[in-house]
C-alpha positions as CSV (number, residue, x, y, z in Angstrom):
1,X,0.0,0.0,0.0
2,X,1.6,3.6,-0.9
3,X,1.5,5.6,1.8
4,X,1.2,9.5,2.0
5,X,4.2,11.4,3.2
6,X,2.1,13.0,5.8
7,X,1.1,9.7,6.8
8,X,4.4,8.1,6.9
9,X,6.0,11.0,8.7
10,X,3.2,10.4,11.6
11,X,5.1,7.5,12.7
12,X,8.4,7.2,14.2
13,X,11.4,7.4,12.3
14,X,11.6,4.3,11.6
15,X,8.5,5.5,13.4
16,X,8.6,8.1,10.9
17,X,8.9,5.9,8.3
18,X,6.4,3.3,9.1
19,X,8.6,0.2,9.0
20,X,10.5,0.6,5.5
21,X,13.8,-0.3,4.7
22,X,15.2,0.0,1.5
23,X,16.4,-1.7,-1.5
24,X,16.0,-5.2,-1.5
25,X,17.2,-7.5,-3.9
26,X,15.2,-11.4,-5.0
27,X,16.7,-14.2,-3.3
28,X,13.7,-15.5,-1.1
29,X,13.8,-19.5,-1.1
30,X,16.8,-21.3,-2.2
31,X,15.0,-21.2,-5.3
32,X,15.0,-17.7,-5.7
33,X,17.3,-16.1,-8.2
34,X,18.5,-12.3,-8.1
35,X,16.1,-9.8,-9.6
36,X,17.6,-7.2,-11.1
37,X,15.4,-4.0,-12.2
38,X,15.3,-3.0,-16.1
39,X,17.1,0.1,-15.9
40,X,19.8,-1.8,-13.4
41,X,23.6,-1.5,-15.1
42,X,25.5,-4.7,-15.3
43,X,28.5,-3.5,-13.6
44,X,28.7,-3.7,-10.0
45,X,31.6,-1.8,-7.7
46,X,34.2,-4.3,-7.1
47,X,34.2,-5.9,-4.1
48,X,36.6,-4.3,-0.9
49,X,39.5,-6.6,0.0
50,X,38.3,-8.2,3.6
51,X,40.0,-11.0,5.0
52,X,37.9,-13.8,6.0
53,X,37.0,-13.7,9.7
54,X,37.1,-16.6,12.3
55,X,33.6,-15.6,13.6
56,X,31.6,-15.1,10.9
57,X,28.1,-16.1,10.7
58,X,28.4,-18.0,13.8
59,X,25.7,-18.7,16.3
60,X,25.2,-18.6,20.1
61,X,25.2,-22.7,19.7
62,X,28.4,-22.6,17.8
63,X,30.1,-20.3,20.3
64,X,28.9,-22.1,22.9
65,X,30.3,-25.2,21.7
66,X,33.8,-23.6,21.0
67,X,33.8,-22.6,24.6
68,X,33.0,-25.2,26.5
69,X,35.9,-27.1,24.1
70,X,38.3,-24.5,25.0
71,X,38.8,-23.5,21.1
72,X,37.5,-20.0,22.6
73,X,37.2,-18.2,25.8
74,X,34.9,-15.2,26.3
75,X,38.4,-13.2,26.5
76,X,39.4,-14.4,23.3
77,X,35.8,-13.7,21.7
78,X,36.1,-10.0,23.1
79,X,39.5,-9.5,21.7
80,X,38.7,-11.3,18.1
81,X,35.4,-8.9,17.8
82,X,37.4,-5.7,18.9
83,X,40.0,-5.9,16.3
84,X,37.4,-7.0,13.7
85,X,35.5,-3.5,14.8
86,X,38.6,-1.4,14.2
87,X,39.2,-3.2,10.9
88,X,35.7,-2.7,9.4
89,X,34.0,-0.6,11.7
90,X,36.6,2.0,12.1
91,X,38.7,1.3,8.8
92,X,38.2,0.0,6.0
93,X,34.4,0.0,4.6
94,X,34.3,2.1,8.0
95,X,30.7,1.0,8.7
96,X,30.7,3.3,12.2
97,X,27.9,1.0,13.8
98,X,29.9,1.3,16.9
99,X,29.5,4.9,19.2
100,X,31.4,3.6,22.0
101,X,33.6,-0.3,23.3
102,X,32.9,-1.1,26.8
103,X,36.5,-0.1,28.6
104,X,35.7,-3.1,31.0
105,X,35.1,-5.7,28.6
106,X,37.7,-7.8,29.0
107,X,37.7,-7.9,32.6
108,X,34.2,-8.7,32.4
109,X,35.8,-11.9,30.1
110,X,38.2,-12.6,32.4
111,X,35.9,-13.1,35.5
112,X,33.4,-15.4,33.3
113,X,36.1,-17.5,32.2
114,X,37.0,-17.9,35.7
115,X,33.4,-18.6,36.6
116,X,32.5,-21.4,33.6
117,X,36.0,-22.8,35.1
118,X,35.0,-23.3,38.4
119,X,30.8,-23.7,37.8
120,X,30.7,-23.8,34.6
121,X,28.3,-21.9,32.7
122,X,25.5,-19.9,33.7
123,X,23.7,-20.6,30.6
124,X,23.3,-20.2,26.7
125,X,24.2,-16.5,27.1
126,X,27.6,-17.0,29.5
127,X,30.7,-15.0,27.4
128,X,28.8,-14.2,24.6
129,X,29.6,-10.8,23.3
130,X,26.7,-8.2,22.8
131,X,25.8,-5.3,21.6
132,X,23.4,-3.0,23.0
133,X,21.8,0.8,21.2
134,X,23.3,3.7,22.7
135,X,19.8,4.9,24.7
136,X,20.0,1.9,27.2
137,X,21.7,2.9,30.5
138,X,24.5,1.1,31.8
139,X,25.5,2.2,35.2
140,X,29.6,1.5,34.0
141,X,32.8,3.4,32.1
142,X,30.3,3.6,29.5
143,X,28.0,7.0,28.5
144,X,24.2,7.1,27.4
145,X,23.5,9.5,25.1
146,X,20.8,8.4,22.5
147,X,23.6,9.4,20.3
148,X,23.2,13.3,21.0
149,X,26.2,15.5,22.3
150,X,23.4,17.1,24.9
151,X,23.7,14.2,26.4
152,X,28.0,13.9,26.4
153,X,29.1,12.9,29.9
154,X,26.0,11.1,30.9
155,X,26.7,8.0,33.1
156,X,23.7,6.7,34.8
157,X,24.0,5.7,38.2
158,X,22.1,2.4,38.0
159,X,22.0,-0.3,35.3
160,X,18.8,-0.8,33.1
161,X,16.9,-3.7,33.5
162,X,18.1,-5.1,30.1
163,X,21.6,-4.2,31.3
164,X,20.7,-6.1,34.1
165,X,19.6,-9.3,32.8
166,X,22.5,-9.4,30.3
167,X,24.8,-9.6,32.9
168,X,22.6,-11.6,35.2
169,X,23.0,-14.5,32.2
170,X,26.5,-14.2,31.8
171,X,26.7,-12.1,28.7
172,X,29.6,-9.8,28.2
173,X,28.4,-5.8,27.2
174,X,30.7,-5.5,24.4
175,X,29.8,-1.7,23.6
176,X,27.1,0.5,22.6
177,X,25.9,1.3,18.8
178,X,25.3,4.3,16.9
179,X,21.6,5.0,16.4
180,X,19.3,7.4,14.4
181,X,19.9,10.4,17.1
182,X,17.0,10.6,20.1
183,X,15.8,7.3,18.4
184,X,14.3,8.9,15.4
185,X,12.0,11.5,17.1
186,X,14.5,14.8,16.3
187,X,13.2,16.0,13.4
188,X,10.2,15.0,10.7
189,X,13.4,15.1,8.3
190,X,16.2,13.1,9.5
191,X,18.1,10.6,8.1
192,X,18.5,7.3,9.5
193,X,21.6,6.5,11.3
194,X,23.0,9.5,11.7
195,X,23.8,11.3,14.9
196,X,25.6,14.1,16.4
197,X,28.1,12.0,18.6
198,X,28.5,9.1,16.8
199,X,27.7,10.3,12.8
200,X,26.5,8.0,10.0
201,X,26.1,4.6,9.9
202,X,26.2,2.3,6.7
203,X,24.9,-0.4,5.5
204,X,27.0,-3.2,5.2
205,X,26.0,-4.1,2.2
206,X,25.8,-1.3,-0.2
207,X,28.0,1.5,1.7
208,X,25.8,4.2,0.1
209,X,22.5,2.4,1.1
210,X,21.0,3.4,4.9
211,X,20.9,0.9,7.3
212,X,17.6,2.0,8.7
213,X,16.7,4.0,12.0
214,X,16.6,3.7,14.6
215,X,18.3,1.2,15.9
216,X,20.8,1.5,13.0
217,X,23.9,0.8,14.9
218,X,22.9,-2.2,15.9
219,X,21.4,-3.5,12.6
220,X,24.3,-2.8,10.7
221,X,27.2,-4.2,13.5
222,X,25.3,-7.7,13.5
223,X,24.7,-7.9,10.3
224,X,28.6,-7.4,9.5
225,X,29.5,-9.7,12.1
226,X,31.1,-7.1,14.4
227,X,29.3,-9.2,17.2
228,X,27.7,-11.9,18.3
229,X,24.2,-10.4,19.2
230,X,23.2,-7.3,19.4
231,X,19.4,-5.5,21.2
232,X,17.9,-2.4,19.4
233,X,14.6,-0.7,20.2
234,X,11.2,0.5,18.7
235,X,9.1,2.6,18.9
236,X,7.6,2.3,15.2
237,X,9.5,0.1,13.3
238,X,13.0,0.9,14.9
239,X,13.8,-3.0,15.0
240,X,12.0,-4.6,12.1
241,X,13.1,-2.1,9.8
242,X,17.2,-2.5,10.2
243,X,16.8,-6.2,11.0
244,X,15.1,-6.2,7.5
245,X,17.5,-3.6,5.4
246,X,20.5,-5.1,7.3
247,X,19.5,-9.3,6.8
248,X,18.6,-10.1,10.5
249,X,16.0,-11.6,12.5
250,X,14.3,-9.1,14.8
251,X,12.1,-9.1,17.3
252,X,9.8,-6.2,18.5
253,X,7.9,-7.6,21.8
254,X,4.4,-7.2,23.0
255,X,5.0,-3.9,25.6
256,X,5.8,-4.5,28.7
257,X,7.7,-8.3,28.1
258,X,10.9,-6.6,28.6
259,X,11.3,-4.0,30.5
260,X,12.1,-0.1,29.5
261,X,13.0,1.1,32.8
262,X,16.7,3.1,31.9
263,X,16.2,3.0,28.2
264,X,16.1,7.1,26.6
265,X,12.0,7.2,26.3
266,X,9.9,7.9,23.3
267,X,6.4,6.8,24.4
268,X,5.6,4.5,27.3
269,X,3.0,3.2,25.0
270,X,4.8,1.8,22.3
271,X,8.7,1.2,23.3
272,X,10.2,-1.7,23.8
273,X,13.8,-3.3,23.5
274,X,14.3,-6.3,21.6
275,X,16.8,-9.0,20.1
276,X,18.4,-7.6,16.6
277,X,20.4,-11.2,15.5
278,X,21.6,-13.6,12.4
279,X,19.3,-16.1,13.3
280,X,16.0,-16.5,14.5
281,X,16.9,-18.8,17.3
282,X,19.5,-17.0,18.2
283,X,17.0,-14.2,18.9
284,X,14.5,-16.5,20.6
285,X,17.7,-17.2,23.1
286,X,18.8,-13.5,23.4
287,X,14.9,-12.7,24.1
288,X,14.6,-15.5,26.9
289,X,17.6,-13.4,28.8
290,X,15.8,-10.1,28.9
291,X,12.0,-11.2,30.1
292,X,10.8,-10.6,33.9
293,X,8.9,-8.3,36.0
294,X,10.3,-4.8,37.0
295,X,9.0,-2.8,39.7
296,X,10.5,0.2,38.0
297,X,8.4,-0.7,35.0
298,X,4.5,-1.1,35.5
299,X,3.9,-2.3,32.1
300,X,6.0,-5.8,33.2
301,X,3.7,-6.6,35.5
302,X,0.9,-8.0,32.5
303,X,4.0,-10.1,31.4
304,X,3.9,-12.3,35.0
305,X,2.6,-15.7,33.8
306,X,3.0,-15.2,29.6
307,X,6.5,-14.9,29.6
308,X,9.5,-17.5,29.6
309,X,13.2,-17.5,30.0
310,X,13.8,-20.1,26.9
311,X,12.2,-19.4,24.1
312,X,14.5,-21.3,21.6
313,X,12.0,-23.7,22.8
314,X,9.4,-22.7,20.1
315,X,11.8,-22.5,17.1
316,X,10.6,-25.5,15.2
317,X,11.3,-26.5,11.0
318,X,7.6,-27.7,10.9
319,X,5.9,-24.8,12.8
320,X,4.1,-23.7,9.6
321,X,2.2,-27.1,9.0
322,X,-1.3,-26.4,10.1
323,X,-1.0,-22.7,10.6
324,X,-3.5,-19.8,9.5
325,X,-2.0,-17.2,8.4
326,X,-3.3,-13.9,6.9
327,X,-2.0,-12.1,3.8
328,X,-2.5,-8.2,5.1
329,X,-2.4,-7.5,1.1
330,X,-3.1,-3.3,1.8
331,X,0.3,-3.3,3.2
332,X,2.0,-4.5,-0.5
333,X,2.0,-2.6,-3.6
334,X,4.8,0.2,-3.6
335,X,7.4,-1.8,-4.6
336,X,6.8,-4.9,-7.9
337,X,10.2,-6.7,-6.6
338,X,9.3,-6.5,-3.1
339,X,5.6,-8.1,-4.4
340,X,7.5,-10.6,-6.2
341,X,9.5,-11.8,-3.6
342,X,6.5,-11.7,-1.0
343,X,4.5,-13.9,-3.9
344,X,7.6,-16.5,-3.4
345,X,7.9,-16.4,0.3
346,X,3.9,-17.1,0.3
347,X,4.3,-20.3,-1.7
348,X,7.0,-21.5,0.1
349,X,4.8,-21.1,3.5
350,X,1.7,-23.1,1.9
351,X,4.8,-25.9,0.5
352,X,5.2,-26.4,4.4
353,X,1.5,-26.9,5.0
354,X,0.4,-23.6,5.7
355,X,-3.0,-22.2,4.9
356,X,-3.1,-18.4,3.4
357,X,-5.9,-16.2,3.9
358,X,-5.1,-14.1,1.2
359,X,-6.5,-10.8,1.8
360,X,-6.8,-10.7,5.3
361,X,-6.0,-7.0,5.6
362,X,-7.1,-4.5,8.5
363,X,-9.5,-2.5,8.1
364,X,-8.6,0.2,10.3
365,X,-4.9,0.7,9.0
366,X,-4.8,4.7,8.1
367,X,-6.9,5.9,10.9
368,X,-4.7,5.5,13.4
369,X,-1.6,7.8,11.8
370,X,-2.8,11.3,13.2
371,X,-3.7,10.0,16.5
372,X,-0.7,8.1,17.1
373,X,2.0,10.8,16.8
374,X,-0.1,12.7,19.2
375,X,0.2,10.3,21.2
376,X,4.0,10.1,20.8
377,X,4.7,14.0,20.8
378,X,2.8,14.2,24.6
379,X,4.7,11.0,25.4
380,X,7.4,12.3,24.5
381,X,7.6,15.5,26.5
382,X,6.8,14.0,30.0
383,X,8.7,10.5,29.6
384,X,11.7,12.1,28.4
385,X,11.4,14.7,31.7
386,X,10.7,11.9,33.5
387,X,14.0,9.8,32.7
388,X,16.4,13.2,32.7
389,X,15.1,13.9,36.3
390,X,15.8,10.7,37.4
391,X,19.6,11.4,36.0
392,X,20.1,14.1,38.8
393,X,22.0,17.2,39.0
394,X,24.6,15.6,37.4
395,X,22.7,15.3,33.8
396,X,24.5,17.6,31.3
397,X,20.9,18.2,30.8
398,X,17.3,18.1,32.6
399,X,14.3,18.4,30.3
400,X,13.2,18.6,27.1
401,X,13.3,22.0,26.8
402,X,17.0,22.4,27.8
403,X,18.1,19.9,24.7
404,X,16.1,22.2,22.2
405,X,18.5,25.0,23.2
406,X,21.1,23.0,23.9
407,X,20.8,22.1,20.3
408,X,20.4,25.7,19.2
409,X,23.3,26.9,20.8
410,X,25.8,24.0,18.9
411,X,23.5,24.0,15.6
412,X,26.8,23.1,14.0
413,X,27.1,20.1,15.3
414,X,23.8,19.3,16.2
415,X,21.8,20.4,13.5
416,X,24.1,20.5,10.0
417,X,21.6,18.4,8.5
418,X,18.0,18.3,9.6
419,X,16.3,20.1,12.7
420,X,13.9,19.3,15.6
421,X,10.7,20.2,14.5
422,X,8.9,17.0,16.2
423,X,10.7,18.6,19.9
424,X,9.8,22.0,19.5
425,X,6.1,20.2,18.7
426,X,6.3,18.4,21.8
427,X,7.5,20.6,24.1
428,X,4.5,22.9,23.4
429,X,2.2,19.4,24.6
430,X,0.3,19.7,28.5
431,X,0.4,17.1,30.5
432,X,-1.2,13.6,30.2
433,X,-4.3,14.6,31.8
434,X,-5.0,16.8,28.8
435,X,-8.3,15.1,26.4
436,X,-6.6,15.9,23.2
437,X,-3.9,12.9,24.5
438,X,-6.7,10.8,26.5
439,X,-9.0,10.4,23.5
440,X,-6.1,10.3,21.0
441,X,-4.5,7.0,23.4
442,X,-7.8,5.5,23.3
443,X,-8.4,5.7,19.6
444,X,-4.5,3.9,19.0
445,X,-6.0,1.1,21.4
446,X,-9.4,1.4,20.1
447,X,-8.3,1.1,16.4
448,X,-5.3,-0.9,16.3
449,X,-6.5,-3.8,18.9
450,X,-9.8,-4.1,18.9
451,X,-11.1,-3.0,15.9
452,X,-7.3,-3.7,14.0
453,X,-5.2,-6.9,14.5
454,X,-7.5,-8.6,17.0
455,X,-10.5,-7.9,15.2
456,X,-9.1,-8.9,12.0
457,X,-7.5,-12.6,13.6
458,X,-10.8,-12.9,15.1
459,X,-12.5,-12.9,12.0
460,X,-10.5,-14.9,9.8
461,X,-9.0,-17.1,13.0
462,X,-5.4,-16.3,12.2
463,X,-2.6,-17.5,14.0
464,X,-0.6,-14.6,12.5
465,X,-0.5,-12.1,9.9
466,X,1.9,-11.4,7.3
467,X,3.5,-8.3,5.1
468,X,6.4,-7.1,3.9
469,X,8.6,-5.3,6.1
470,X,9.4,-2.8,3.8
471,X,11.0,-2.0,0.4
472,X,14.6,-1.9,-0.8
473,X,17.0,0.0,0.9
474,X,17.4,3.9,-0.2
475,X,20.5,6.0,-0.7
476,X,21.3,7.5,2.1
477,X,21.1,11.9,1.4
478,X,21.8,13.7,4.3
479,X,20.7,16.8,2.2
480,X,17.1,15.7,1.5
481,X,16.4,13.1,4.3
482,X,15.0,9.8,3.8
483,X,13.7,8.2,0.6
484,X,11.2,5.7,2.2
485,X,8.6,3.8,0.4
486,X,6.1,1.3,2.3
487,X,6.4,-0.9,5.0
488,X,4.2,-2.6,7.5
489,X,4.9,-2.0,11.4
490,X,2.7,0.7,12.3
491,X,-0.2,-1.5,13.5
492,X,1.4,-3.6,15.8
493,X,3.6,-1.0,17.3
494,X,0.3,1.1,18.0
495,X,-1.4,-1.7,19.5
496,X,2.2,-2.3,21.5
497,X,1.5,-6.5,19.6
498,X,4.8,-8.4,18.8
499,X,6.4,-8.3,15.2
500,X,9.2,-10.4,14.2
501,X,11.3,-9.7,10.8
502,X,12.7,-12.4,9.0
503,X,14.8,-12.4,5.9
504,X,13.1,-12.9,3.0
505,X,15.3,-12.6,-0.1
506,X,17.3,-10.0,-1.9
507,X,17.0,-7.5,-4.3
508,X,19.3,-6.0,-6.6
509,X,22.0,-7.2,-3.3
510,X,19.7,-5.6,-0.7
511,X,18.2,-7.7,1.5
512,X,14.4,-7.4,2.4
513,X,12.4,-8.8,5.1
514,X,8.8,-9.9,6.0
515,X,7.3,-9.5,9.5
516,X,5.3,-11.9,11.3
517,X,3.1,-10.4,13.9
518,X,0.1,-10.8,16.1
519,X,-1.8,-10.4,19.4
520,X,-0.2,-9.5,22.5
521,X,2.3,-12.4,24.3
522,X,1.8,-14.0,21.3
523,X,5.6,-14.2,20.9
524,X,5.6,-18.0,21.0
525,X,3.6,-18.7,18.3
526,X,5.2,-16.4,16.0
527,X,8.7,-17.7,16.8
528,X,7.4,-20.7,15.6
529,X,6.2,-19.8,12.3
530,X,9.3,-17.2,12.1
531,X,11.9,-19.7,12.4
532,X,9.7,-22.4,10.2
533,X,10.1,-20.0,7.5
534,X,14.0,-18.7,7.8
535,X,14.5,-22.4,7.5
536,X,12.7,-23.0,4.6
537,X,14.1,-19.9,2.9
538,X,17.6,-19.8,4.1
539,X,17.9,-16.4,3.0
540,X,20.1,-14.6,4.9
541,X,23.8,-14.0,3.3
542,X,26.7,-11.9,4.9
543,X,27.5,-8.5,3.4
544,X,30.4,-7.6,0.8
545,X,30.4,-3.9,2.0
546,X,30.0,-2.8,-1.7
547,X,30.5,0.8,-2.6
548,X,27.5,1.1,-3.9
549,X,24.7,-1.1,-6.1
550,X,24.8,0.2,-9.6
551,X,21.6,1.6,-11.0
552,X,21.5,3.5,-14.6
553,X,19.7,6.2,-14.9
């Protein structure tokens, strides 16, 4: 479905851009060959020179199994992914995913080699390297900025809960990754994966080509095998849309499974951290390390009883035989590759005993746009207040107010590109007692549950619903912004529903996505049809780091 740019710039940033992600290129199924458009040139940019690397591709199973052998060691896994960062992250291709390398990371190594010595291991996680976005507190040697300079200095006094967890499983905080500055929700004109501390990231596999916002850092770092696994966060697309443009399998949660409390807030409504990984299993374990009930979070609370600590559990080959799944057709049309590849995805589904209800769209999508960046824009204001008060005195800042003129005053740095149009919008928002936000909140819920995806599986008795992700990755122009076409993760992230992304195929070298999504907690059941399908199409394939993809004009 083409979407208006009014429309599309209601929504996040990758909220902002509805889902999306760019260029994609025809590979879906093993039996999928490249597409290539008509006007395409035949000459591609040569290839970079990249020595092979030790760790490429490799999952949490695999590293596992190389540790407990004693061919690794989670020191040796830190140092291996560190100089791999400095050669294609900092040289070379120069794909700047990473903001920031956690000073203590080897120490951190060190200890848990010790530990799996004496213990052994504390689980799947235990010395597995991760990364994690640069809005997540840790409470180390590390910063928190949301990838702003307002926020330069910033060093929270107490872990977030994710932060938390990872280290409660054993998994070693390799560093923080670049992201679309303040998550996307700056200006109506950004462009993805770019911020003020940490500048632009690429995408790994056209260098030209944006990675996708926000959680851009992280996309792009897992998908060039900078780390093991890595945990973004969306608002509005700001997981599935990388995990798509970058090859990965994402997950975006039901709110409140995992825990926001220390993560840089957009909108207590919507947000929510999530796994950004190679594999879907891999995903299924990072996500089993990051559920449980937080007192500092009230939205946890619903998750008491519908959540589990393994969900690798539910990752099963045959998990689409005997599943009803619904084709939500009013999200396709803005791209004829991304169609075609979608058409190919679909027949491999009903090949492995699925049933298609093809259309099964909802009827509500559209009506929801206005009213949910109200939502976000009121959000906004307090919940960001909110999290800089509970900084302290020693925030370099203390409300929102404060970062608009902070921003002013270093325009140069802050501001070369794009401005903050959607800040100084919601710094002139009351509080959230006002009826413009109360009625606005209920017509998200009202419209994108009850009368949107639950209605919809309701009628049709769907155990998910299906669409693309998004569209083939655009060239990144910091001048103009982003070039965004179509893409499907508005409903769900209204309705705060799960959504995973799963590689679908490629297209002209990009690789494209399809999300899975569906009613709240219903995270099981679409891991099961997620990772059904990634084995069926076997689509994902590591980046080159090409220049560019050559299109004639």
């Amino acid at each position: 479905m083409t979407k208006k740019k009014s429309q599309i710039r209601g929504s996040r940033r990758s909220f902002l851009k509805t889902s999306l992600v760019g260029g994609a290129a025809a590979s879906v199924i093993p039996l999928c060959s490249v597409l290539r458009t008509a006007r395409e040139t035949a000459s591609v940019p040569a290839t970079p020179e990249i020595r092979p690397f030790e760790l490429d591709e490799i999952t949490i199973a695999e590293l596992q199994d190389g540790l407990s052998s004693g061919r690794f060691t989670a020191r040796s896994l830190v140092e291996k992914y560190s100089a791999r960062i400095d050669e294609v992250d900092k040289h070379g291709p120069t794909v700047n995913s990473v903001i920031e390398l956690n000073p203590d990371a080897l120490e951190i190594a060190d200890a848990l080699d010790r530990e799996r010595k004496a213990k052994g291991p504390r689980g799947p996680m235990h010395g597995i390297p991760v990364f994690i976005k640069d809005n997540i507190d840790t409470a180390d040697r590390m910063m928190t900025t949301a990838g702003s300079l307002a926020l330069v200095g910033s060093e929270p006094a107490q872990d977030s809960f994710v932060a938390q967890k990872l280290r409660a499983a054993g998994a070693v905080i390799l560093g923080k990754t670049n992201l679309s500055e303040w998550a996307n929700i700056r200006s109506s004109h950004s462009t993805s994966g770019w911020s003020g501390r940490g500048g632009l990231t690429k995408n790994p596999y056209a260098l030209d080509r944006n990675p996708c916002g926000s959680s851009s850092g992280t996309g792009a770092g897992i998908s060039a095998n900078l780390c093991a696994v890595g945990i973004g966060t969306e608002t509005d697309g700001s997981i599935v849309c990388p995990s798509s443009s970058n090859g990965l399998a994402g997950i975006k949660p039901t709110v409140g499974l995992i825990s926001r409390s220390g993560i840089i807030p957009i909108s207590h409504s919507q947000d929510g951290a999530g796994p950004m990984c190679r594999t879907v299993r891999d995903a299924a374990i990072l996500l089993g390390a990051l559920t449980g009930v937080d007192s500092r979070d009230s939205a946890t609370a619903a998750s008491a009883g519908r959540s589990y600590t393994d969900y690798a559990q539910f990752c099963d080959s045959n998990g689409l035989k005997g599943a009803r799944i619904g084709v939500a057709r009013k999200y396709f049309g803005f791209n004829d590759a991304v169609d075609a590849l979608m058409e190919q995805a679909l027949v491999a589904m009903k090949k492995q005993g699925a049933t298609l209800v093809d259309p099964a769209d909802i009827e509500t999508l559209g009506k929801f746009d206005a009213s949910e960046l109200l939502v976000l824009l009121y959000e906004l204001k307090a919940d960001m207040n909110a999290y800089l008060g509970r900084l302290g005195l020693s925030a370099p800042v203390h409300t929102l107010k404060e970062i608009i003129e902070f921003n002013e005053r270093n325009r140069g740095e802050e501001m070369p590109y794009f401005g903050q149009d959607l800040f100084v919008k919601a710094e002139a928002k009351g509080p959230l007692s006002e009826k413009a936000y109360l009625d606005a909140l209920d017509t998200n819920h009202q419209l994108a549950r009850k009368e949107g995806i639950d209605a919809t599986m309701d009628k049709y008795r769907l155990h998910a619903i299906v669409a693309p992700t998004g569209g083939p990755a655009w060239l990144t122009d910091l001048l103009n912004g982003d070039h965004v076409a179509g893409g499907s993760s508005n409903a769900a992230a209204v309705a705060g529903y799960p959504n995973i992304n799963v590689p679908a195929g490629f297209i002209s070298g990009l690789p494209v996505g399809i999300s899975f999504f569906g009613r709240a907690w219903s995270e099981p059941g679409l891991i099961r049809l997620a990772y059904a399908f990634e084995q069926t199409a076997k689509a994902r394939q590591a980046p080159k780091f090409l220049p560019a993809i050559a299109v004639a004009l």
